[in-house]
C-alpha positions as CSV (number, residue, x, y, z in Angstrom):
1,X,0.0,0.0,0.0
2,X,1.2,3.7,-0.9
3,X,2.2,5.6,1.8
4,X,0.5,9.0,1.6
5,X,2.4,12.6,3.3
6,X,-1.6,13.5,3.7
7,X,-5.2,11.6,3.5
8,X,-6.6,14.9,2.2
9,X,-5.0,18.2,-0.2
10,X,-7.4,20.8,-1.1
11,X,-6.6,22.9,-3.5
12,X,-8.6,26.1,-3.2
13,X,-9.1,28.1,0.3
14,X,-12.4,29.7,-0.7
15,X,-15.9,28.9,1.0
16,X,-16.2,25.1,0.0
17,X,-12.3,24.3,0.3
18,X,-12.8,25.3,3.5
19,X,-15.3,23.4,5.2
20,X,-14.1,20.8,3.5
21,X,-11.1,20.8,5.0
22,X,-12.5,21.3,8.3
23,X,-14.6,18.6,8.3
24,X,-12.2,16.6,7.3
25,X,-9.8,17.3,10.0
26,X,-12.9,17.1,12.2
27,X,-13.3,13.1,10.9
28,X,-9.6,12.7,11.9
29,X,-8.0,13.4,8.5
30,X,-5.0,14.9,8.2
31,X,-5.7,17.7,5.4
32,X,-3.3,20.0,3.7
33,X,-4.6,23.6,2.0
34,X,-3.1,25.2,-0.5
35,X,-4.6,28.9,-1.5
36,X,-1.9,30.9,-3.8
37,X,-3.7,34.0,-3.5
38,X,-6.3,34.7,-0.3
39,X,-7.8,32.8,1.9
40,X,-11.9,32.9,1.5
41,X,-11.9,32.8,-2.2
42,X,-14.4,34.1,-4.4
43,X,-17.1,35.1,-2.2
44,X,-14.8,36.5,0.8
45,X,-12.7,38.7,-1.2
46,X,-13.9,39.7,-4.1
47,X,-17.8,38.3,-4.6
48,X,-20.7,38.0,-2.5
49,X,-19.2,40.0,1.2
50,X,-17.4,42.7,-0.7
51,X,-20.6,43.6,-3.0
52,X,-22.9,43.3,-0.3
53,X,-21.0,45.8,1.9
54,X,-21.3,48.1,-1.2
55,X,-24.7,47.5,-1.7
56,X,-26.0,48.3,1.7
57,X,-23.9,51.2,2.0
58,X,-25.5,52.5,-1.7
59,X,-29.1,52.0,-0.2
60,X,-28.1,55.2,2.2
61,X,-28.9,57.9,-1.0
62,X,-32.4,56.3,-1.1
63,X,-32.9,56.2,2.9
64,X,-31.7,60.3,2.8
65,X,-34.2,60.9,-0.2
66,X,-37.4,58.9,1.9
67,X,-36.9,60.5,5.2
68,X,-38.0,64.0,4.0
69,X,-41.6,61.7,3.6
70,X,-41.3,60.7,7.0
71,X,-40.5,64.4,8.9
72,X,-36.7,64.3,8.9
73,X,-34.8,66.9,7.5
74,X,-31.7,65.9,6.5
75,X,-28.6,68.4,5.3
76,X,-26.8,67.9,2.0
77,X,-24.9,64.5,2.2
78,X,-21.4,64.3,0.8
79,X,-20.3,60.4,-0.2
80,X,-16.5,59.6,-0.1
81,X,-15.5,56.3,-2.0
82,X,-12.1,56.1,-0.6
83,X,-13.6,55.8,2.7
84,X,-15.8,53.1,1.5
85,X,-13.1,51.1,-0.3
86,X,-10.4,51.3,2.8
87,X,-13.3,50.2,5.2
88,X,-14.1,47.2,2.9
89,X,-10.8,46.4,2.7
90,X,-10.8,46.2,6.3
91,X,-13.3,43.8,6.5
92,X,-11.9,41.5,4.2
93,X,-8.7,41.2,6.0
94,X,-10.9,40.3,8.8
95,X,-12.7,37.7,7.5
96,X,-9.6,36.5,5.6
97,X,-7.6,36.6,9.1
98,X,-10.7,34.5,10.5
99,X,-10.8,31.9,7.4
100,X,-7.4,30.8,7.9
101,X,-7.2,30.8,11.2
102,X,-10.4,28.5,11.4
103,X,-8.8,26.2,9.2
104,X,-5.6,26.1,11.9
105,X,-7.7,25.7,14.6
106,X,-9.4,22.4,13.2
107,X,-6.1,21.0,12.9
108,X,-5.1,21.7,9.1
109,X,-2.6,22.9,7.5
110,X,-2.5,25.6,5.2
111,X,0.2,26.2,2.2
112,X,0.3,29.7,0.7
113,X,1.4,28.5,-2.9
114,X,-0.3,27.4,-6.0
115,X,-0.7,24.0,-6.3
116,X,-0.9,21.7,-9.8
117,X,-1.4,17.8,-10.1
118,X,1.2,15.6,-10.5
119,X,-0.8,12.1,-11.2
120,X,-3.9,11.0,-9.4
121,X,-2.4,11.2,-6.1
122,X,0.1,14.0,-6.4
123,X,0.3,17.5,-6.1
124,X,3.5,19.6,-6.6
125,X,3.5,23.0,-5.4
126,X,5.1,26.1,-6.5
127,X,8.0,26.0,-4.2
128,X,9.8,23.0,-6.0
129,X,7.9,20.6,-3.1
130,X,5.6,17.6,-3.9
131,X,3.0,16.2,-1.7
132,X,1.5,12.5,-1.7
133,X,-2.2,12.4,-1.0
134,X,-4.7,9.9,-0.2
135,X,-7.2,12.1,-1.6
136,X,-7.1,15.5,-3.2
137,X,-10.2,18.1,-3.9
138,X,-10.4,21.1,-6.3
139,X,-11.9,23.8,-4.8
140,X,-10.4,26.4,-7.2
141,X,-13.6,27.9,-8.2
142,X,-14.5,30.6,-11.0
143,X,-12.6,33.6,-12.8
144,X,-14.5,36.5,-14.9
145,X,-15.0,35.6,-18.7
146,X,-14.8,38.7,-21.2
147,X,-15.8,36.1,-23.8
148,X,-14.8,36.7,-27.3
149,X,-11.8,39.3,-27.6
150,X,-13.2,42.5,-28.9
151,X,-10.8,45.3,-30.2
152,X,-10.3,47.4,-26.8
153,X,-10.3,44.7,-24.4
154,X,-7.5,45.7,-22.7
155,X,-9.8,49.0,-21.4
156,X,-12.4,46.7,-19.9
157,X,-12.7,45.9,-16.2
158,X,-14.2,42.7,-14.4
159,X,-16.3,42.8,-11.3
160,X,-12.8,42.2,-9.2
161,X,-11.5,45.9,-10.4
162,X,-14.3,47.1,-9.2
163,X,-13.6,46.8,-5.4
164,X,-10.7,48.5,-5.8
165,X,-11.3,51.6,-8.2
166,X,-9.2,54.6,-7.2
167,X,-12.0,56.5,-7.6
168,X,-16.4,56.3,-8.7
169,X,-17.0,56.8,-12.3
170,X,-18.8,59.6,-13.1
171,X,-20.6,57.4,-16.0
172,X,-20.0,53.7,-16.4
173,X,-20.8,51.1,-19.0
174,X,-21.7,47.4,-17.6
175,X,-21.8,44.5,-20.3
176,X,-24.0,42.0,-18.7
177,X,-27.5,41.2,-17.8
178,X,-27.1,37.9,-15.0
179,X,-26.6,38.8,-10.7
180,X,-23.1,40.7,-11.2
181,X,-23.6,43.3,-13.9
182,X,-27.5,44.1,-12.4
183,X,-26.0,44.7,-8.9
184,X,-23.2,46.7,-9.5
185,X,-25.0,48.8,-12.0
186,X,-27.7,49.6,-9.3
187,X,-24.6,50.0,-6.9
188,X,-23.3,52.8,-8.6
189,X,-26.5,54.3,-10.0
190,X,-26.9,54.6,-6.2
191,X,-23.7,56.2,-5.2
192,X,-24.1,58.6,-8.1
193,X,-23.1,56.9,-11.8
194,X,-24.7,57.3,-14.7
195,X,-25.0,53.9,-15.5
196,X,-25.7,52.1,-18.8
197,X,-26.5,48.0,-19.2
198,X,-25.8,46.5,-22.4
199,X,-27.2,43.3,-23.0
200,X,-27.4,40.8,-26.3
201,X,-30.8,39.2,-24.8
202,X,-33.8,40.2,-25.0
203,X,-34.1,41.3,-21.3
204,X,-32.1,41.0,-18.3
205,X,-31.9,38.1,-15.7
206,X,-32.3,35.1,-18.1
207,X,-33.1,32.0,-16.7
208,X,-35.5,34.1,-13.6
209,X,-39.2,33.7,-14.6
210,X,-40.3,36.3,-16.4
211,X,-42.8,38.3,-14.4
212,X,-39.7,38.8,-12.4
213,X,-37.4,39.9,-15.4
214,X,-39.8,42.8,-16.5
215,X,-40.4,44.2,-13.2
216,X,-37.0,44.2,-12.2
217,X,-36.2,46.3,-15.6
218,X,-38.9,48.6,-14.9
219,X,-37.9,49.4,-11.4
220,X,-34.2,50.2,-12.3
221,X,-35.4,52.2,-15.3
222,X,-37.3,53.9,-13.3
223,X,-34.5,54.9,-11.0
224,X,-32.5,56.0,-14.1
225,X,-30.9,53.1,-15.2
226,X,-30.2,53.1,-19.2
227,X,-30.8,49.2,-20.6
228,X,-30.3,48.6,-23.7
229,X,-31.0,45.1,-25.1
230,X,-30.5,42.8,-28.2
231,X,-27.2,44.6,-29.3
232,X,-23.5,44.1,-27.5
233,X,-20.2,45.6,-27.2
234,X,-18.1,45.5,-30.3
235,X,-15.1,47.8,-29.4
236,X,-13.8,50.4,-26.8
237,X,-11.6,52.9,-27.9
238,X,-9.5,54.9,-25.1
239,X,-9.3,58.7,-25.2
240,X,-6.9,60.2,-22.0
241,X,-8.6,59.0,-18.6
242,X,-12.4,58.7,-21.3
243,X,-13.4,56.0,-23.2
244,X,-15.8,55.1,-26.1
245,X,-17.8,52.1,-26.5
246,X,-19.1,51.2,-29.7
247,X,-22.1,48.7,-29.9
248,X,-23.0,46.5,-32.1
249,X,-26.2,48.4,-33.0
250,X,-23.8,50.9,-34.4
251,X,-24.5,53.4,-31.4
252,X,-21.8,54.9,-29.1
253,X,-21.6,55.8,-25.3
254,X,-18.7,57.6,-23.8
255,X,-17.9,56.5,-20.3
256,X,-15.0,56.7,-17.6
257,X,-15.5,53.3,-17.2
258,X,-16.5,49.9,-19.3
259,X,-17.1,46.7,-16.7
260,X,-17.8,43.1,-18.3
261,X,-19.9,40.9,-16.7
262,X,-21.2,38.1,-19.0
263,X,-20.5,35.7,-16.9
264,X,-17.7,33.4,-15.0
265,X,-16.0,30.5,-16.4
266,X,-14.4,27.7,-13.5
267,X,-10.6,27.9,-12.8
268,X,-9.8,24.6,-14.4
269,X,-6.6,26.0,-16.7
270,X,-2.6,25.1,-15.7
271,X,-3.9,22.5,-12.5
272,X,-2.4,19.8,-14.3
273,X,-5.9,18.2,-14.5
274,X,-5.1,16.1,-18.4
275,X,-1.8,14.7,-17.2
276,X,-4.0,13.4,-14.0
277,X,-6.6,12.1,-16.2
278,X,-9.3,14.1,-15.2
279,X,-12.1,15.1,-17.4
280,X,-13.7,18.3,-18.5
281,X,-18.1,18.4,-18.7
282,X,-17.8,19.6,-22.1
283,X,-21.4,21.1,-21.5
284,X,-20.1,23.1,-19.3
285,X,-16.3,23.3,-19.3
286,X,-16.1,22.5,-15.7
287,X,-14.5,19.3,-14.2
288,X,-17.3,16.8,-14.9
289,X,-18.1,15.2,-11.3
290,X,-20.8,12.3,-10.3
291,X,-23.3,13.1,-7.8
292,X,-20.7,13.0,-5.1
293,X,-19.0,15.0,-6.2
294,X,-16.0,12.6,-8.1
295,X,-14.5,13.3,-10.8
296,X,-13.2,10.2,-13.5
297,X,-10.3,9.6,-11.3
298,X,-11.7,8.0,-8.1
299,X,-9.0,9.7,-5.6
300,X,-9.7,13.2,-7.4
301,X,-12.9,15.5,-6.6
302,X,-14.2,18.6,-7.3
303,X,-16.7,21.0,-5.7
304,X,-18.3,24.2,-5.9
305,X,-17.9,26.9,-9.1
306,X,-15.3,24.7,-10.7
307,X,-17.4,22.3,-11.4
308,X,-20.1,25.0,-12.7
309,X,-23.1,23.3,-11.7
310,X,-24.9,25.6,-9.2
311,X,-22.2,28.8,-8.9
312,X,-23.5,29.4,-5.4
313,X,-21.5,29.8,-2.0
314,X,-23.9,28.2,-0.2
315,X,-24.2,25.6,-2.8
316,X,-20.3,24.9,-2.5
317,X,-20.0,24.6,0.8
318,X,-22.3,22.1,1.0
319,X,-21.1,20.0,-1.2
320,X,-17.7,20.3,0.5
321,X,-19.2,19.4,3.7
322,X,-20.4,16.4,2.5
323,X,-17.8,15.4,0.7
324,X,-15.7,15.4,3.9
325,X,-18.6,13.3,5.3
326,X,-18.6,11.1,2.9
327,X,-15.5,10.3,2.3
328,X,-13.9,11.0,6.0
329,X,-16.7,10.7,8.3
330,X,-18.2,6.9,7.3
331,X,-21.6,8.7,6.2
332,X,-22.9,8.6,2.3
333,X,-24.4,12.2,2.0
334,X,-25.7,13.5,-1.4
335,X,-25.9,17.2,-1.7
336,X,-29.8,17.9,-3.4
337,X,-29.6,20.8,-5.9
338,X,-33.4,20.7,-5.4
339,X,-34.9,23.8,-4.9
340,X,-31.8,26.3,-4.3
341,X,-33.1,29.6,-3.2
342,X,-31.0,32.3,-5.0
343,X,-31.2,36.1,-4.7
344,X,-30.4,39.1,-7.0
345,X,-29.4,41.8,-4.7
346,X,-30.0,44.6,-7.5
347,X,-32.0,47.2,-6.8
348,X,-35.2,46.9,-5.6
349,X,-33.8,43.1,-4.5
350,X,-34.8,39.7,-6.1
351,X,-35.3,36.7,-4.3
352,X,-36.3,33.3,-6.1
353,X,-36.3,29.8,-5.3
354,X,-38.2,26.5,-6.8
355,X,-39.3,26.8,-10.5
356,X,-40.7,29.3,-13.1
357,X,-43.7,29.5,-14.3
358,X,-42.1,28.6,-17.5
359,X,-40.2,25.4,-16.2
360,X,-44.0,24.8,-14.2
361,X,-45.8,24.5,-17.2
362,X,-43.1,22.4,-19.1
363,X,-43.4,20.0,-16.3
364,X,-46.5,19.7,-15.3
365,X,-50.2,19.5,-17.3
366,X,-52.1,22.2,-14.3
367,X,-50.4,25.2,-12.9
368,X,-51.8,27.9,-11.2
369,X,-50.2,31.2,-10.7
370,X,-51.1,33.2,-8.2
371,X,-49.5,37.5,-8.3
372,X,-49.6,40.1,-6.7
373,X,-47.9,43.9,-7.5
374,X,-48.4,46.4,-4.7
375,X,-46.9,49.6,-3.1
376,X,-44.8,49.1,-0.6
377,X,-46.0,51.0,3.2
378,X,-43.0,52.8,3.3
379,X,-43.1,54.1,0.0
380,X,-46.8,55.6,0.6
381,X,-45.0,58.3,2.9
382,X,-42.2,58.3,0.9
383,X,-43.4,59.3,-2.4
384,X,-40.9,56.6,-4.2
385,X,-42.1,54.8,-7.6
386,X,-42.2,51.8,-6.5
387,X,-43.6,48.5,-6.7
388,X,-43.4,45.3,-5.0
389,X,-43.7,41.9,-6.7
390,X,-44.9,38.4,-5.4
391,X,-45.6,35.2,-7.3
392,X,-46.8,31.9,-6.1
393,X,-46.3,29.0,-8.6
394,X,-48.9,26.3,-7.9
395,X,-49.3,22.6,-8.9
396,X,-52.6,22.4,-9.7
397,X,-53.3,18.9,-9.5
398,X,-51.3,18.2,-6.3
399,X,-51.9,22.4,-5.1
400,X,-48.1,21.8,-4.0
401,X,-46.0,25.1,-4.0
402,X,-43.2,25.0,-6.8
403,X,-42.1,28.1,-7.3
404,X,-42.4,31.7,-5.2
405,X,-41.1,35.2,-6.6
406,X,-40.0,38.1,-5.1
407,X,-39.0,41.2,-5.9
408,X,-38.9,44.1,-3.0
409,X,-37.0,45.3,-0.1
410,X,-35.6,42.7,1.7
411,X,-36.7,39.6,-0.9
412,X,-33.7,37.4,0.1
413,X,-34.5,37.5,3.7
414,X,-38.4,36.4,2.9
415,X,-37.3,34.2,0.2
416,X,-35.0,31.8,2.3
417,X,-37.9,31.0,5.0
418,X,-40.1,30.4,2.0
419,X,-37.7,28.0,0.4
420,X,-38.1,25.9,4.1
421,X,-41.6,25.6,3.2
422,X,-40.7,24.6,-0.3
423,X,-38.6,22.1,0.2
424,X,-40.8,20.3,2.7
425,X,-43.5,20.5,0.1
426,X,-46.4,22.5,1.3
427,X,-49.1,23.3,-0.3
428,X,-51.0,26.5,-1.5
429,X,-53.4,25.5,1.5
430,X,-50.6,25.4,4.4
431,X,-49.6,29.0,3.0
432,X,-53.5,30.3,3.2
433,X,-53.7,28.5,6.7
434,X,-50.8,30.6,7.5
435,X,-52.2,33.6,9.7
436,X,-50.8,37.1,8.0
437,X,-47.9,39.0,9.8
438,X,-49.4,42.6,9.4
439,X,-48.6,44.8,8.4
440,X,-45.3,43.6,6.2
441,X,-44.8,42.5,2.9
442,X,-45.1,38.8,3.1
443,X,-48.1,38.7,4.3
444,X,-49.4,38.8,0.8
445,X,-47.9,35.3,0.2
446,X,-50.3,33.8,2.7
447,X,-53.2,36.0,1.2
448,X,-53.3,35.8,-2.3
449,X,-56.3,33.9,-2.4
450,X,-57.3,34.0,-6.0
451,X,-55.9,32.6,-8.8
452,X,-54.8,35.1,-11.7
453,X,-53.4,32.6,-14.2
454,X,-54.7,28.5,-14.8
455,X,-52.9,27.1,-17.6
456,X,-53.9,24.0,-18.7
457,X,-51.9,21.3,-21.3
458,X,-53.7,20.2,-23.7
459,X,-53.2,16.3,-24.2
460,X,-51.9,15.4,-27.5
461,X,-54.2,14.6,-30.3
């Protein structure tokens, strides 16, 4: 039998690497990290924490503006965006300084060098070293794709140089119509921008059902957000500290900025994965994985974006966790990528889990829809144009719940006690047996009483 320096290297400190490991160690592993850049990955440094920090701090300009509805009155407000990005940066190193040292504490070890495979139970780091391992998981998760070069490219930032401009664009362009380019172009329409979306699609947020789409589009239009749809950036032409973005409409827009956000693409390139035999989904272009998350060589496994199956945190780190129970802790545990609630935190905010109306009504022969538009209470004093959105997607043979909608203030948080519900199957009657929380929001999800769409399949003839 090989002897092995390690029963478990991950490769890849972010979210999933992470509890990985620390499960791992927890089943009495001995596990080796290796993270070349930062310890909490994606989401800690330059995803999910950072961009929420910016987003709550943008929703200040739209608290000033609705006070004056409620008596206050407030004096001019002056933003600084250095402050913002030292105090960010602050945070990170926080949670970066916590990451590792939770890692530490479980007992593993952690290696700040880029590691590549060697052979299906090998890893060789950047330092000349090589380490033998029982086991080895790819946690490396996701990078920006710019997609096809363009003339110009060169002038285009991703959402990571965006945490750490010098300064706030006066006017920004924002390729993109998925999560990142939607919430950083209502980040800096909020902290003053003028912000333009260019998407090839028809509308934004493909893939979300499509009550959902258009009110989202309306509410950020409404709030001075240019879209502009079914055309795409061709070139970008730099002019001194200005650029120029041509489309491929044949339009211009001249900008201090251009951001790209059409999407991610994992971090599979240079690990050494085709001299270890492992295989690439070509569907996808991640590193094609069984259900528990295996890839075609038995001691190798993936999780999380690299795999690009559900590019989630949450998602990641549970099928890390299991994983490490799996393989370390004597228990078979299958992640279910069931029912994953997801949220869009643009502005006003999108929450979403279960199924569209259009995946309903490809799947089943009865769905009910039940929908609901409605001013918010706050924005009654306020004066704001604003609208809140909640959908119920119904089974109308079974009256299970299969999809619910939201798109408001505070949708996420709503959204994730909903998805409880959802996943242990209730029904449109639990939710109407459900006595209202009033006043709030949500209580329209356990009032909406009528149905305002049946739809019906025809059988086949």
């Amino acid at each position: 039998m090989a002897d092995f320096d390690v029963d478990l290297f991950v490769i890849g400190g972010g979210s999933g690497g992470v509890r990985a490991a620390r499960i791992a160690a927890g089943h009495g592993a001995r596990v080796t990290v290796a993270e070349e850049y930062r310890m909490g990955g994606t989401c800690v440094i330059r995803g999910c924490v950072p961009k929420k920090l910016f987003v709550i701090g943008s929703h200040v300009r739209q608290e000033i503006a609705d006070a004056a509805g409620f008596g206050w009155t407030i004096p001019t407000a002056t933003f600084d965006w250095p402050t913002l990005i030292r105090n960010k940066d602050k945070e990170i190193a926080r949670l970066e300084a916590a990451y590792a040292a939770n890692v530490e504490k479980s007992g593993a070890r952690i290696v700040k060098t880029r590691a590549v495979l060697e052979d299906a139970h090998t890893v060789r780091l950047a330092t000349g070293e090589t380490v033998r391992a029982k086991t080895i998981l790819i946690a490396t998760g996701g990078a920006p794709n710019h997609g096809t070069p363009i003339p110009g490219i060169e002038h285009v930032i991703s959402s990571n140089e965006a945490f750490h401009l010098d300064e706030l664009p006066r006017r920004i362009v924002i390729q993109g119509g998925g999560y990142i380019a939607l919430e950083f172009a209502c980040i800096f329409a909020n902290f003053g921008s003028d912000v333009t979306v260019v998407y090839r699609g028809d509308n934004i947020l493909r893939g979300f059902d499509e009550d959902v789409r258009k009110h989202v589009r309306a509410e950020m239009e409404k709030e001075g957000i240019t879209i502009l749809t079914g055309c795409t950036v061709a070139s970008v032409d730099k002019h001194g500290k200005d650029y120029t973005t041509h489309l491929s409409n044949g339009s211009s827009i001249a900008s201090d900025k251009v951001m790209f956000a059409i999407g991610r693409h994992p971090a599979v390139a240079n690990l050494g994965l085709e001299k270890a035999g492992v295989a690439i989904n070509p569907r996808n272009g991640g590193i094609a994985v069984d259900a528990f998350s295996q890839s075609s060589v038995p001691s190798i496994y993936a999780i999380g974006d690299v795999t690009h199956r559900f590019n989630l945190t949450p998602v990641a780190i549970r099928e890390g966790h299991a994983f490490a129970d799996t393989v370390f802790g004597n228990k078979t545990v299958r992640v279910d990528h069931a029912d994953i609630p997801t949220a869009v935190f643009c502005q006003p905010e999108v929450g979403t889990v279960g199924l569209t109306e259009t995946q309903a009504r490809e799947l089943h022969d009865r769905v009910d829809i039940y929908k609901t538009s409605f001013r918010p209470i706050k924005a009654t004093m306020s004066g704001r144009d604003t609208r809140v959105l909640m959908k119920l997607v119904v089974d109308g043979a079974t009256d299970r719940v299969l999809g619910c909608h939201i798109v408001g203030d505070m949708a996420a948080e709503i959204t994730q006690a909903v998805a409880i519900a959802i996943k242990m199957k209730a029904t449109k009657a639990d939710f109407d047996a459900t006595v209202a929380l009033h006043p709030s929001a949500a209580e329209e999800l356990v009032t909406m009483r009528t149905v305002t769409e049946r739809h019906v399949r025809q059988a086949a003839e």
